[in-house]
N, C-alpha and C positions, 0 to 999 in steps of 0.2 A: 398353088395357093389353095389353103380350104377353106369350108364353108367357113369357120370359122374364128380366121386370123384375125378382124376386123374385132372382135369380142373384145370389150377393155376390164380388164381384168382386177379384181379388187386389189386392195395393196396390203401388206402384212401377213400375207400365206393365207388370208380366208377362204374359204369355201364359197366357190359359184353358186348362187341359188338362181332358182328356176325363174322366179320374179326378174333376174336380171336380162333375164332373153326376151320381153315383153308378152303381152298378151296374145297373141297369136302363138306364139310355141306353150308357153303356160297351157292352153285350152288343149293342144294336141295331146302335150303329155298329160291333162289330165285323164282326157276322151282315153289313153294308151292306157292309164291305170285301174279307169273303169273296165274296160273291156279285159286286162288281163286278171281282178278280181275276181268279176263275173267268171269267166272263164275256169278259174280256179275252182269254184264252188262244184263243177263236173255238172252242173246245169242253173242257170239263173232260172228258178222256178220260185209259185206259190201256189198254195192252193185254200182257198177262203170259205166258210161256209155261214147260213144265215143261221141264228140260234134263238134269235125271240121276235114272235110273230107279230107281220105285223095288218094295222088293219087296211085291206083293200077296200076302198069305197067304189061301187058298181062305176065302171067309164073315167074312173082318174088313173092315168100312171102314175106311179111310186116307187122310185128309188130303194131299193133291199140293201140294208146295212148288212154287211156281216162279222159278227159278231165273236165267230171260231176263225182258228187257222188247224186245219192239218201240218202245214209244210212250208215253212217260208226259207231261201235259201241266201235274201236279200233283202236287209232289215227294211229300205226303201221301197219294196213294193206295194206294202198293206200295214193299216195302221188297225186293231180294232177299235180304237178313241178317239183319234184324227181322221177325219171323211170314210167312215167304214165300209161307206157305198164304194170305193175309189180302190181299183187292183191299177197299177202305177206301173211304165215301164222305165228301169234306168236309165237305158242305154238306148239310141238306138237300131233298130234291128225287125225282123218279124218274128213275131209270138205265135205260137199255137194256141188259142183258147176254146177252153170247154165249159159251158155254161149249163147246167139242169135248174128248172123250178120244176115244184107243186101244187097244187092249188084244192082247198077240200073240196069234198065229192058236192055236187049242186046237179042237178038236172039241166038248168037256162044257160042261156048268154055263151059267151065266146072265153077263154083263157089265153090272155098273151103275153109274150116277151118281149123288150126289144134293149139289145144292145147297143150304146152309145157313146163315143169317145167325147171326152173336156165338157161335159155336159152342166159341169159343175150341181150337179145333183136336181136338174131344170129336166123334166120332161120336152121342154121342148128348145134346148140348149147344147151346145157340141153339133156332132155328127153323127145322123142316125144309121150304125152300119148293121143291121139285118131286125127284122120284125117275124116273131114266129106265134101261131095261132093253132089252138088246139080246140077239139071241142068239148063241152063237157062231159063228165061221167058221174050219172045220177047214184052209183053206189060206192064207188072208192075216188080218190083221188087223181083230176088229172096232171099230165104232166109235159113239160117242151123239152126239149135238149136240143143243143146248137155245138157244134165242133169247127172249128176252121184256121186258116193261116191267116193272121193279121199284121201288118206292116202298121209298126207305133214310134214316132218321134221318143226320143228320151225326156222323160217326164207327161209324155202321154199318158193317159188314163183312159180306162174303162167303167161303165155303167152299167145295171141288170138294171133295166123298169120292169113294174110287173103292171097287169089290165086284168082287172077280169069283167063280165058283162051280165051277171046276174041276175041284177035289178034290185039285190038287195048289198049287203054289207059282208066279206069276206076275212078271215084271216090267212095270210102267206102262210105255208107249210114250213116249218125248219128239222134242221139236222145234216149232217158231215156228207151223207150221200144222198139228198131231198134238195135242199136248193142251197146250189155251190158256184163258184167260180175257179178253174184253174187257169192260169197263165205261168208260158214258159218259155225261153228264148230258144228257137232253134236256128237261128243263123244271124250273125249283122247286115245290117244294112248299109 
């Protein structure tokens, strides 16, 4: 006997649809669909960048919208008009992410980053998963970079805060290779 003799079958030659095997099958074969589009794509990636600056006030974190994409391979992961602070994972899986800021040249204070998942655009909201500190550089511009493997729920999201410490008032640096985010699927979870 199979799995599925039990199945009652529409009547007038129609077509089984999926809705008819309930909710639990429904979700497998969506979760199957996701993973073989992504899959298709020869990598679920994006890669986001900030484009218009914005202003750091000395000791507040602030969420960096961005504003460009280089590379989206998954309409789902980055909106620039809906949460543009928010690189989004479909499926899920662990991402690779690579995050760069800049900060203009200042002599004082401290320059920081911190990335945070579902933070929903809160400084102090989500999950704070790494804080990186730099110090300043009184003639050019300084800067953080962060690279790592992250384990993200589907519809998980990520956040760049930026800090800088001053004392006075800052603008965020922008541009495609200045301050960016990439995220990119490299295995399910």
């Amino acid at each position: 006997m199979g799995r599925y003799d039990n199945v009652i079958l529409p009547t007038g030659g129609q077509k089984l649809s999926v809705s008819q095997f309930g909710a639990p099958v429904k979700a497998a074969l969506d979760d199957i669909d996701i993973r073989i589009n992504a899959s298709n794509t020869g990598s679920t990636r994006c890669r986001a960048y900030h484009t218009v600056g914005v202003s750091l006030v000395s000791g507040n974190l602030v969420a960096i919208p961005f504003g460009g994409e280089s590379w989206k391979t998954v309409t789902a992961m980055h909106s620039t008009s809906v949460n543009p602070t928010r690189m989004i994972a479909p499926v899920n899986g662990i991402y690779h992410v690579d995050i760069g800021a800049s900060f203009t040249a200042n002599a004082t204070g401290r320059r920081v980053g911190q990335l945070r998942k579902n933070a929903a655009g809160s400084s102090a909201g989500g999950i704070q998963l790494f804080t990186l500190s730099a110090a300043p550089a009184p003639t050019s511009a300084s800067s953080i970079a962060f690279s790592d493997d992250i384990a993200l729920g589907q519809n998980d999201y990520l956040e760049l805060f930026l800090l800088q410490l001053s004392g006075s008032g800052q603008t965020s640096e922008v541009g495609e290779f200045v301050t960016y985010m990439n995220m990119r699927l490299v295995d399910f979870a």
